[in-house]
C-alpha positions as CSV (number, residue, x, y, z in Angstrom):
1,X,140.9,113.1,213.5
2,X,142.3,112.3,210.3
3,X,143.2,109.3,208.5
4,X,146.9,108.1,209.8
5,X,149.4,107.6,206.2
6,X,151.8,105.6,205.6
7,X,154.4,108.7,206.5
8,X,152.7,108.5,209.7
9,X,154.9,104.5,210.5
10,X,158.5,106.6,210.2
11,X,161.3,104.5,208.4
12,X,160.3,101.3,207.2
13,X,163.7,99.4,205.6
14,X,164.2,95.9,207.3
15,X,160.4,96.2,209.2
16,X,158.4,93.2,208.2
17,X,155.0,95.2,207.0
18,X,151.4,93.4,206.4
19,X,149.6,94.7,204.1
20,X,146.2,94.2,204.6
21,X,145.0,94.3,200.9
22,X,141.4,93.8,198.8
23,X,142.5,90.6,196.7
24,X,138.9,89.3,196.5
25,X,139.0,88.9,192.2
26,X,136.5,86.9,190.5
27,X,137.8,83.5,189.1
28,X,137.0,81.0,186.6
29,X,138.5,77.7,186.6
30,X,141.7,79.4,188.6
31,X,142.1,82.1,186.0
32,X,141.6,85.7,187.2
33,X,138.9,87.2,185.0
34,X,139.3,90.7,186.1
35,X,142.8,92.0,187.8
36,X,141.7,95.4,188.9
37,X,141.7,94.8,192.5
38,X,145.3,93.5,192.2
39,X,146.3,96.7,190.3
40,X,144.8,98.7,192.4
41,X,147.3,97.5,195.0
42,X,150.6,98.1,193.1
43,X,151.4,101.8,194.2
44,X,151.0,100.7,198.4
45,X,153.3,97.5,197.6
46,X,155.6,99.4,195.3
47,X,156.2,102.0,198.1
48,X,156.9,99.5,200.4
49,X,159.5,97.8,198.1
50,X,160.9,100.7,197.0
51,X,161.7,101.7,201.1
52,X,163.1,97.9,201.8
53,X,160.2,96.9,203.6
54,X,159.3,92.8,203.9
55,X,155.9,92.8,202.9
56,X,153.4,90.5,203.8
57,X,150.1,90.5,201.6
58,X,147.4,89.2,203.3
59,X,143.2,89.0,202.0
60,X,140.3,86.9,201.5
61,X,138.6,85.8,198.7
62,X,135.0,84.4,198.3
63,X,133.0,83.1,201.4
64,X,135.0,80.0,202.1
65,X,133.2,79.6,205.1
66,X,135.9,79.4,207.9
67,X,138.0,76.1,206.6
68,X,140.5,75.6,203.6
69,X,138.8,75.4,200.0
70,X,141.2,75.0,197.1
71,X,138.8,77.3,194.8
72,X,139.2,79.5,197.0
73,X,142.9,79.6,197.0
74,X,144.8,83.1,196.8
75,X,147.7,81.7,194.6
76,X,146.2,82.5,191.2
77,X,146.5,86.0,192.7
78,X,150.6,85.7,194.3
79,X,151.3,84.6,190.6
80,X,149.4,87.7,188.8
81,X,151.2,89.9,191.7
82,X,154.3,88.4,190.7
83,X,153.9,89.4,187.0
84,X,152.4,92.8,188.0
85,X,155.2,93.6,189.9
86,X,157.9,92.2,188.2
87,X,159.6,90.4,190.6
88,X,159.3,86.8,192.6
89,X,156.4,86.6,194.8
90,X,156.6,84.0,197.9
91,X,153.5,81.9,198.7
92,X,152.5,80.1,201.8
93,X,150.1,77.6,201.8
94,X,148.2,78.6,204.8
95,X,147.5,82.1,207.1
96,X,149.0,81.7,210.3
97,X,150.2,78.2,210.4
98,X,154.2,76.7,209.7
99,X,153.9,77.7,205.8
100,X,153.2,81.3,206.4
101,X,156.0,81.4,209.6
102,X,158.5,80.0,207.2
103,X,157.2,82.2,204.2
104,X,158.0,85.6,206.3
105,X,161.6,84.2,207.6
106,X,162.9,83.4,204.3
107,X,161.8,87.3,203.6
108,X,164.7,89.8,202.7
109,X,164.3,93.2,202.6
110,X,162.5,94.4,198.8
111,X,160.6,91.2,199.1
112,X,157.2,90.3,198.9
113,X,154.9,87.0,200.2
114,X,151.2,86.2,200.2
115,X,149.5,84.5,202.8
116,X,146.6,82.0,202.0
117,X,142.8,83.2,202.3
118,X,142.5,85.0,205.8
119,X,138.8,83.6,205.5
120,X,140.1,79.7,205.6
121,X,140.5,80.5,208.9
122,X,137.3,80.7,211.1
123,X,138.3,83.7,213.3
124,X,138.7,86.4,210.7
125,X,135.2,86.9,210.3
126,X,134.3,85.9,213.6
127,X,131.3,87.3,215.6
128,X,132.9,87.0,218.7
129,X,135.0,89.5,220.1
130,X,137.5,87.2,221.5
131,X,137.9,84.8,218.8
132,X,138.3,87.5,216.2
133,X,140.9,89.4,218.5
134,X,143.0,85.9,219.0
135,X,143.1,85.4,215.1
136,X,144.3,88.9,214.5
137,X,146.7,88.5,217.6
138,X,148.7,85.3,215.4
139,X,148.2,87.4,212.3
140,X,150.2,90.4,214.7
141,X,153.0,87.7,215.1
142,X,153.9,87.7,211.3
143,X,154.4,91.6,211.0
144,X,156.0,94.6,213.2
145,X,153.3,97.6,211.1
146,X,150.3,97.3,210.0
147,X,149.3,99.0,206.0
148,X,145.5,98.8,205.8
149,X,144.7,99.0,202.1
150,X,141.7,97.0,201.4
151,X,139.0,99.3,200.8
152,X,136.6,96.9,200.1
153,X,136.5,95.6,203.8
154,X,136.3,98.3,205.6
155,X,132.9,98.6,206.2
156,X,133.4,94.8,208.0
157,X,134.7,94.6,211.5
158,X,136.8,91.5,211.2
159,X,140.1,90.1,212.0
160,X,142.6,91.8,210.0
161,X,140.8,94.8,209.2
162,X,140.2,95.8,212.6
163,X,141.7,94.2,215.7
164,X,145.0,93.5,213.5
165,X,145.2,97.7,213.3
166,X,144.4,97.7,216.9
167,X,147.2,95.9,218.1
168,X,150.3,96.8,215.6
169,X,151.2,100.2,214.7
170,X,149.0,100.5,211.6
171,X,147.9,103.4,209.0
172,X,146.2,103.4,205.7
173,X,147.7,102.7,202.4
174,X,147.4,105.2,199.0
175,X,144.4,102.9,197.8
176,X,142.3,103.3,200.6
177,X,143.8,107.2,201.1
178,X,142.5,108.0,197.7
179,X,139.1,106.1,198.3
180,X,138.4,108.3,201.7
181,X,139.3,111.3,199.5
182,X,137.0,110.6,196.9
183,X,134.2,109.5,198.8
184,X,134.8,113.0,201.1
185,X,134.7,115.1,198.1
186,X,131.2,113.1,197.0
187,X,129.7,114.3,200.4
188,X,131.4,117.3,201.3
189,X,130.8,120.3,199.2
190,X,131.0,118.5,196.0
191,X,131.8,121.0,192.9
192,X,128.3,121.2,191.3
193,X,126.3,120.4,189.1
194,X,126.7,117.2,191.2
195,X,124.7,114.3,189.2
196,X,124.3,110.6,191.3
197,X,123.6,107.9,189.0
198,X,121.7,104.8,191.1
199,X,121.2,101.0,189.4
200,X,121.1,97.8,190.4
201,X,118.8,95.2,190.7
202,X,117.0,96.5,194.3
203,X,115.8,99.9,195.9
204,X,116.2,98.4,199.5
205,X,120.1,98.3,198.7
206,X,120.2,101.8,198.2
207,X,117.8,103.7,200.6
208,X,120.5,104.9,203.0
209,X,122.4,106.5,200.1
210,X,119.3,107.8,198.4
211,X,117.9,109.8,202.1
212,X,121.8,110.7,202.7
213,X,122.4,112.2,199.1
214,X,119.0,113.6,198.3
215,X,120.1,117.0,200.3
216,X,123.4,117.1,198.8
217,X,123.1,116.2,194.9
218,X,121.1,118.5,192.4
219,X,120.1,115.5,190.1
220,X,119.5,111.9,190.9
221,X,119.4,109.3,187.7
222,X,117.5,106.0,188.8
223,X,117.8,103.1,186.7
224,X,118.4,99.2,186.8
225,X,116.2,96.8,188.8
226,X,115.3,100.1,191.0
227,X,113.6,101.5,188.3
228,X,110.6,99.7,188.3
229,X,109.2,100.0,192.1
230,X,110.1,103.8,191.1
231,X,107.8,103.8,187.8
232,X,105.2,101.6,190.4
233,X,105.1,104.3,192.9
234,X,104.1,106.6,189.9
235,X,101.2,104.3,189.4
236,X,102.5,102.5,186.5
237,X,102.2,99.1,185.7
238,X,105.7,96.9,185.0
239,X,104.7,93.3,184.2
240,X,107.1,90.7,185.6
241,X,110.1,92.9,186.4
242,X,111.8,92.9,189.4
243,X,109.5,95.2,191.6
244,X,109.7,95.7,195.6
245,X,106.2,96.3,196.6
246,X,107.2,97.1,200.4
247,X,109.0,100.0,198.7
248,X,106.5,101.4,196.8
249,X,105.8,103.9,199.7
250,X,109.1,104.7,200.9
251,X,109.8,105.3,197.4
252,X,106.8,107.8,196.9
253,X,108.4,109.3,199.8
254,X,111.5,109.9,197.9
255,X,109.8,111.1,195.1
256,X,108.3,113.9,197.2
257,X,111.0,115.1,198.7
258,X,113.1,115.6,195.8
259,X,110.0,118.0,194.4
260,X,110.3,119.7,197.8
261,X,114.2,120.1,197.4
262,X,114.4,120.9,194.0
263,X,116.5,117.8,193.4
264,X,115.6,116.7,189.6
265,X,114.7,113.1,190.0
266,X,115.3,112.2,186.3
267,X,113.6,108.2,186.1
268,X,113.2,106.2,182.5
269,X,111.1,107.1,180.0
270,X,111.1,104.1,178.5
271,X,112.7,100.3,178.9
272,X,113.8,97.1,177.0
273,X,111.2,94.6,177.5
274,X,111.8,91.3,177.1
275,X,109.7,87.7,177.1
276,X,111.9,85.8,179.8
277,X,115.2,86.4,181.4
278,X,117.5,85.3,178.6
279,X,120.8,86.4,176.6
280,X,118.2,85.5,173.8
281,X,114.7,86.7,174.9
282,X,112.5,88.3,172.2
283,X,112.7,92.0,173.5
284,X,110.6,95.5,172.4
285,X,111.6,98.7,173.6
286,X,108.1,100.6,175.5
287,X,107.5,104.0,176.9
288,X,107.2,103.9,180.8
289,X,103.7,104.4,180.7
290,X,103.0,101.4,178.5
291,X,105.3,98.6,179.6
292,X,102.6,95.8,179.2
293,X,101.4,97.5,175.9
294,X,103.6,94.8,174.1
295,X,103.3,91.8,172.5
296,X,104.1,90.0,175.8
297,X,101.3,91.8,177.8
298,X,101.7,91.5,181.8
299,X,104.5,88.8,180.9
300,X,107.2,91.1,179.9
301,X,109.5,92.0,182.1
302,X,112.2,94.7,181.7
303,X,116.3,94.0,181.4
304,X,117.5,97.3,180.5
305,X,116.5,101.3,180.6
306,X,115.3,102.6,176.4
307,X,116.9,104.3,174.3
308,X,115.7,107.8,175.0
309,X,116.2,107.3,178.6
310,X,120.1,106.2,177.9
311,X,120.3,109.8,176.0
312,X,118.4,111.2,178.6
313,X,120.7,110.2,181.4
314,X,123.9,111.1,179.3
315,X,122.9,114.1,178.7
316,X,122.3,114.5,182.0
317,X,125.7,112.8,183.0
318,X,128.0,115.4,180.3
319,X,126.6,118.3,181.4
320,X,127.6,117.5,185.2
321,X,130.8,118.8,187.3
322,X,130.6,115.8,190.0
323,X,129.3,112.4,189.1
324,X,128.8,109.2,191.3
325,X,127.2,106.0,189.5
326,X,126.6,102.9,191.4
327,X,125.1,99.8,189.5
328,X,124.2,99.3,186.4
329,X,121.4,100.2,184.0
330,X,120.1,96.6,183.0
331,X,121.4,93.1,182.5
332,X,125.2,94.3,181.2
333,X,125.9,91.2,181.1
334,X,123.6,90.1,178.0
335,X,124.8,91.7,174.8
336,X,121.1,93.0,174.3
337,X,120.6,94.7,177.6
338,X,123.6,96.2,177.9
339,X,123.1,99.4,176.1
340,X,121.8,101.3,178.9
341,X,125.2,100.5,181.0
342,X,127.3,101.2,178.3
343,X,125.8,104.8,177.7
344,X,126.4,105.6,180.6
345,X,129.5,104.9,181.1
346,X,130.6,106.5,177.7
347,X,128.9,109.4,179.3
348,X,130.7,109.3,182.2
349,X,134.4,109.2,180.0
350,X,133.1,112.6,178.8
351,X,132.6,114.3,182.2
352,X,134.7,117.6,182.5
353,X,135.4,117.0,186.3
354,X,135.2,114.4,188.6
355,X,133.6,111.0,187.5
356,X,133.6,108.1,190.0
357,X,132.1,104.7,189.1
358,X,131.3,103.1,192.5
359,X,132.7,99.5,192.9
360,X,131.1,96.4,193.1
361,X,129.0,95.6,189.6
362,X,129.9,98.7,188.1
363,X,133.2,98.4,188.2
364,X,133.2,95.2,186.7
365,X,130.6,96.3,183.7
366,X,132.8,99.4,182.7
367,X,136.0,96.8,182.1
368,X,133.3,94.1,180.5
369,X,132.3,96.4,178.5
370,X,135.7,97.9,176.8
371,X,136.2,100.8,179.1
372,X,139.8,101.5,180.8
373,X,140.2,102.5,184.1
374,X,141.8,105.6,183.1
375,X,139.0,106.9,181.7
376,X,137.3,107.8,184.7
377,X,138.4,109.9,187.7
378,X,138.1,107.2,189.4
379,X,136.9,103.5,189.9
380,X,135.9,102.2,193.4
381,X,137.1,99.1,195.0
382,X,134.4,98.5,197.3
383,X,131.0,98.7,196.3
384,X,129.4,98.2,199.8
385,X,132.3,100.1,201.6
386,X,131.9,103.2,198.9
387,X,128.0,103.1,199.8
388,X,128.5,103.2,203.2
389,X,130.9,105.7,203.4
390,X,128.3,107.8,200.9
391,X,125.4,106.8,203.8
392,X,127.4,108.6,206.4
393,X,128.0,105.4,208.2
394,X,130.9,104.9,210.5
395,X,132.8,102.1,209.0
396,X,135.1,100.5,211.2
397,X,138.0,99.6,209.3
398,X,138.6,103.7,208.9
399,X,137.6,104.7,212.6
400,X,140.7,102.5,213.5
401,X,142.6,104.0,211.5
402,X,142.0,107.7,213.2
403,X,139.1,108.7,210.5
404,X,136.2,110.2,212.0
C-alpha cells in the first residue's frame, strides 16, 4: 500500500487539523541554535493555511521525562514559527489540559496554535498500550484529521505518532512524503555509482545499515569513531581512540564480504592524532598503519580522518550519481578536527545527482559548518528514522499511515 497524502483527507477549510510535527531543535539558554527542523515544516503548515484549515502543531522536545520542565518548553519554537510564517502564532501552556482546549476554540480558520511538549505528559511515550492509546485519545479531542509530518519520530511508536493516526482520519504531510521518497530511491534501484558515506562515533550504531546496504551500494566510505575498530580488524594498532573490540569480528566480517561483492570498501589512510580530547590538544596527522608512531605513542587517540583520506573520500564522493552520508568524519565540532567533515560535505555540494545528508549529527555539522540546506538534494530530519528506514525496518509511524 502506499503512503496516504494530504489529497487523500478531501477539503479541509473550517476542519481543525493536528499536525503532528518534528519540533525537537536544540536550545541554549531558550534561544534556538539551529531552526531547520522548524523550516522544514513550513510547506505542510502553509498548505494548511493556505486551504483555511485550524491547525494545531503539536511535538516534543528533549526527554522531559513525562512531567512539565520549563527548559523544555516549546514556546521558543511557537515564536520562531510565528516569524517563519509571518503571521500570529497561539500558544497553550499545556498539551491536553484547559490552555490547549481554549487555545483550539479561539482558532479561526487560516490560523495556527502550538501545543506544549507532548512529552510533559507521561502517556506519549508510554510503554503501555492502554496508557499511550488514552493520551492520544485526549489528543483526538483537539483535532477532526490527523497530518503526520514529523519524520524524526517515526521509527517510535508513541502517542501522537501512532495511536493519534489510528483513531482520526490521518495522512502524511510533504516533509515526511519527501523523506519516504528519498529514502526509497536510497534503497530501491538507486541511479549508480551509488557511494554511502558512514561516521559517527560507534560501529554498533550502524550494523543494520551496513549488512542492508552492502548488497545495494557499489562504494562504502567509513570514517568517524567507526573507523578505528575498522583499521583494528585490519590488525592495526589505534592508541586510545574510540575502539569497539566486540566488533572487531563482525567488522572483519564486513570487510569480507564487501571483497566477495565487489563493493569498494574505501577506509582512512591516515588520521588526526591528538594528545587528549580537547578543542586545543597538540595533534599530528599519521598514516593508518602508524597511528602510535607519534610523539604521543599508545596515548594518542584520533579526532578526525587525514588529509589524504578527506581527498580520498571526495574524490570518491564527486565522482558518484547517488550519495547517502550519515555522521560525521571526526570531532566537527573543534575547529581542528573538523576538516574531515567539512570535505565532505563540500564534496557532497558538488555531486551531479542525488546527495542526501542523513539527519541527526550530520545535519547539524553541514549548517555549523557554513553549508546551506540548498546545497544538497536533500537534508534528513531524522537521523535514527532515516537509518531505519535504510535498515529495512518497519517503522511504525509510516505503517499507520498505509506504507508498507
Amino acid at each position: 500500500m502506499a503512503l496516504r497524502t494530504l489529497s487523500t483527507l478531501g477539503p479541509l477549510a473550517g476542519k481543525r487539523v493536528i499536525v503532528r510535527a518534528d519540533l525537537n531543535v536544540p536550545l541554549k539558554d531558550a534561544v534556538i541554535t539551529d531552526d531547520g527542523r522548524v523550516r522544514a515544516t513550513l510547506p505542510t503548515l502553509n498548505a494548511l493555511i493556505n486551504q483555511g484549515a485550524r491547525v494545531i502543531v503539536c511535538s516534543h522536545l528533549g526527554r522531559p521525562d513525562g512531567a512539565p520542565d520549563p527548559k523544555y518548553s516549546l514556546e521558543p519554537v511557537a515564536q520562531r514559527l510565528s516569524e517563519l510564517l509571518g503571521k500570529p502564532v497561539a500558544f497553550a501552556r499545556d498539551t491536553v489540559g484547559e490552555s490547549a482546549q481554549e487555545a483550539v476554540a479561539a482558532l479561526e480558520d487560516g490560523d495556527v496554535a502550538v501545543i506544549e511538549n507532548l512529552r510533559f505528559n507521561p502517556g506519549e511515550t508510554a510503554k503501555d498500550d492502554a496508557a499511550r492509546r488514552a493520551f492520544a485519545q485526549e489528543l483526538a479531542a483537539l483535532g477532526d484529521v490527523l497530518v503526520s509530518d514529523g519524520f524524526g519520530v517515526v521509527h517510535r511508536k508513541q502517542a501522537s505518532v501512532y495511536d493519534l493516526a489510528e483513531i482520526l482520519p490521518s495522512a502524511a504531510g510533504f516533509l515526511i512524503e519527501k523523506e519516504v521518497d528519498v529514502l526509497d530511491r536510497l534503497t530501491e534501484n538507486p541511479e549508480r555509482p551509488y557511494t554511502v558515506v558512514l561516521g559517527g562515533s560507534k560501529v554498533s550504531d550502524k550494523l543494520g545499515v551496513i549488512a542492508h546496504l552492502l548488497p545495494r551500494a557499489d562504494k562504502i566510505l567509513v570514517g568517524g569513531g567507526m573507523l578505528f575498530t575498522f583499521l583494528a580488524a585490519q590488525g592495526y594498532k589505534v592508541g586510545k581512540s574510540l575502539l569497539e573490540v566486540d566488533q572487531i569480528d563482525t567488522v572483519k566480517g564486513y570487510i569480507a564480504d564487501a571483497a566477495e561483492r565487489g563493493v569498494e570498501l574505501i577506509l582512512p589512510v591516515d588520521a588526526v592524532m591528538a594528545s587528549a580530547f580537547a578543542a586545543d590538544a597538540d595533534h599530528v596527522v599519521a598514516p593508518a598503519d602508524a597511528l602510535e608512531d607519534t610523539a604521543f605513542g599508545a596515548d594518542g587517540l584520533g579526532l578526525d580522518i587525514g588529509p589524504q583520506t578527506a581527498e580520498l573520500f571526495a574524490a570518491a564522493i564527486r565522482s558518484s550519481t547517488t550519495v547517502f552520508w550519515n555522521g560525521p568524519m571526526g570531532v566537527f565540532e573543534m575547529p581542528a578536527f573538523a576538516a574531515g567533515t567539512k570535505a565532505v560535505a563540500k564534496a557532497l555540494t558538488a555531486v551531479d545527482g542525488l546527495s542526501v545528508v542523513g539527519g541527526g549529527d550530520s545535519a547539524a555539522a553541514v549548517r555549523q559548518l557554513g553549508f546551506t540546506d540548498d546545497q544538497f538534494g536533500h537534508i534528513s530530519t531524522g537521523g535514527g528514522a532515516s537509518l531505519e528506514f535504510l535498515e529495512g525496518k518497519k517503522l511504525p509511524g509510516l505503517e499507520v499511515l498505509g506504507w508498507q
